[in-house]
C-alpha positions as CSV (number, residue, x, y, z in Angstrom):
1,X,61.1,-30.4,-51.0
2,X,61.9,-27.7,-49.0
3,X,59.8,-25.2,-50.8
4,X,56.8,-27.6,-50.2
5,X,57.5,-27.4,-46.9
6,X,57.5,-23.9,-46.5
7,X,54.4,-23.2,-48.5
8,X,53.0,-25.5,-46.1
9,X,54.3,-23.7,-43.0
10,X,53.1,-20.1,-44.4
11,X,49.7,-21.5,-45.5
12,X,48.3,-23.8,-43.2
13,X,44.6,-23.9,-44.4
14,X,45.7,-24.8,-48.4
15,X,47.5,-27.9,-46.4
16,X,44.1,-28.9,-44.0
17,X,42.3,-28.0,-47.4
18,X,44.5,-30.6,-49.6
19,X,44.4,-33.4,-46.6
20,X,40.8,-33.3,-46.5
21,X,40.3,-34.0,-49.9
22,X,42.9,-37.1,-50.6
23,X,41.4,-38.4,-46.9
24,X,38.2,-38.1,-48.9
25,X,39.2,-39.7,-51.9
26,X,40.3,-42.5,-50.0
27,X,37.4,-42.5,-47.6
28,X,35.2,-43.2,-50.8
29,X,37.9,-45.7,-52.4
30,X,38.0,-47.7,-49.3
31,X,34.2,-47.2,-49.2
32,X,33.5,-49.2,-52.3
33,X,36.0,-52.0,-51.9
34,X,34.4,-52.9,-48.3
35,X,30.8,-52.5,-50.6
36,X,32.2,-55.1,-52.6
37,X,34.0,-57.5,-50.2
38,X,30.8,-57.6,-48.2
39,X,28.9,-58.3,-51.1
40,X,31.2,-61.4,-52.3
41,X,31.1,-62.6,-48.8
42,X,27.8,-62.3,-48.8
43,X,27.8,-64.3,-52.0
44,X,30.1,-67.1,-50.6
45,X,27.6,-67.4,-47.5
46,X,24.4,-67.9,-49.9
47,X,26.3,-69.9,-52.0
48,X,27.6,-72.3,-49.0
49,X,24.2,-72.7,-47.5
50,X,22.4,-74.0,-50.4
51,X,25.1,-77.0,-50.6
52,X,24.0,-77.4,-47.1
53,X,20.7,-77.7,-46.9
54,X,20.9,-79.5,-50.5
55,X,23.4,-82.6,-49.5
56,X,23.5,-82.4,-45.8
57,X,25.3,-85.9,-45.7
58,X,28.2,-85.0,-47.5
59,X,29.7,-82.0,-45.3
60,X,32.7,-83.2,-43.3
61,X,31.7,-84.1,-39.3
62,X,33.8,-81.3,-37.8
63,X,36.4,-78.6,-39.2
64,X,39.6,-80.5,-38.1
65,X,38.4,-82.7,-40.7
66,X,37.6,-80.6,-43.7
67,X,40.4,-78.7,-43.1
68,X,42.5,-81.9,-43.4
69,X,40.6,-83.0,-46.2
70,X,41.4,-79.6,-48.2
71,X,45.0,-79.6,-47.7
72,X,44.9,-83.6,-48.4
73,X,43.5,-82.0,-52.3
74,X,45.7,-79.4,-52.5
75,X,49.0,-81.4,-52.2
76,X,47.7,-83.6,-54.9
77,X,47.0,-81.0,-57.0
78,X,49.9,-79.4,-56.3
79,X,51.8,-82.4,-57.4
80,X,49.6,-82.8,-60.3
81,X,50.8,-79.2,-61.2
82,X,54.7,-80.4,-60.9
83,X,54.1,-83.3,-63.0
84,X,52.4,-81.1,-65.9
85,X,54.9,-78.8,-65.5
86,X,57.7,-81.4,-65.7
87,X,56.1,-83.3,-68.8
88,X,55.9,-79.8,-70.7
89,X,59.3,-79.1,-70.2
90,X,60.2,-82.4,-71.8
91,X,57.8,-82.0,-74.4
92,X,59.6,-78.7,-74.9
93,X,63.2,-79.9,-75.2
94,X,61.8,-82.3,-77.4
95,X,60.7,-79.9,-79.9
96,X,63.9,-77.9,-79.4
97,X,65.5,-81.1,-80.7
98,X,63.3,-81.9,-83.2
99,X,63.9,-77.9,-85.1
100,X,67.5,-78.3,-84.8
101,X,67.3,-81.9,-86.6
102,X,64.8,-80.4,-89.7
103,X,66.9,-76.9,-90.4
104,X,69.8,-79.9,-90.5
105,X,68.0,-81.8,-92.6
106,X,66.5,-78.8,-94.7
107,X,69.8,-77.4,-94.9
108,X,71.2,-80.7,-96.4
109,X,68.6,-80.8,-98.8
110,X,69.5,-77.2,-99.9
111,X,72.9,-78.0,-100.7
112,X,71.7,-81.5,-102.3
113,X,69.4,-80.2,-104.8
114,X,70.6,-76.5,-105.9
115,X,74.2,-75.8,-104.3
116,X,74.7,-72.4,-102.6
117,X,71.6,-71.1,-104.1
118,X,68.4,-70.0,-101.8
119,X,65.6,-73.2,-102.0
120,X,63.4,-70.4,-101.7
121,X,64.5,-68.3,-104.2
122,X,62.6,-69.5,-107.7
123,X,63.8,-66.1,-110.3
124,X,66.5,-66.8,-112.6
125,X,69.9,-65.5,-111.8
């Protein structure tokens, strides 16, 4: 670090030379990500419009109640999500269960039919 540091210090226009170049590489980084947010908003606008001025009577009277009428949609779907998510974890203890009980009941089978020897296992000893 220190050596950096000192190279610096003893070469001053290598260091303006270096920071010109990454504040140009992220100059033109930035460049293109502003490019494309402008162009998505841009997007979003078009896109908004046309509902518009295609079903005017459905938009909401003010903002207050869109707003309200958004987060009203998202709690259900957020509870809709906890319920899936609830249901599949069931599900999934359920077919936890239901692999125990058949390696149980293959395993009993095993010993039923041929003894110690693998079910799998069809070459004579």
């Amino acid at each position: 670090m220190e050596g950096i540091v000192r190279s610096v210090t003893e070469h001053p226009l290598v260091a303006m030379a270096v920071c010109f170049s990454a504040l140009l590489l992220v100059y033109f980084l930035f460049k293109s990500l502003i490019k494309l947010a402008l162009i998505l908003i841009l997007v979003a606008v078009v896109i908004g419009g046309y509902f518009y001025f295609q079903h005017p009577e459905s938009r909401p009277a003010n903002l207050k109640d869109a707003v309200e009428k958004v987060r009203v949609g998202a709690g259900k779907a957020v509870d809709q999500g906890k319920d899936a998510y609830e249901k599949s974890k069931e599900l999934v203890e359920k077919g936890k269960a239901a692999v125990e009980k058949g390696k149980e009941t293959a395993g009993d089978l095993g010993k039923v039919l041929g003894g110690d020897r693998d079910a799998g296992n069809r070459q004579k000893p």
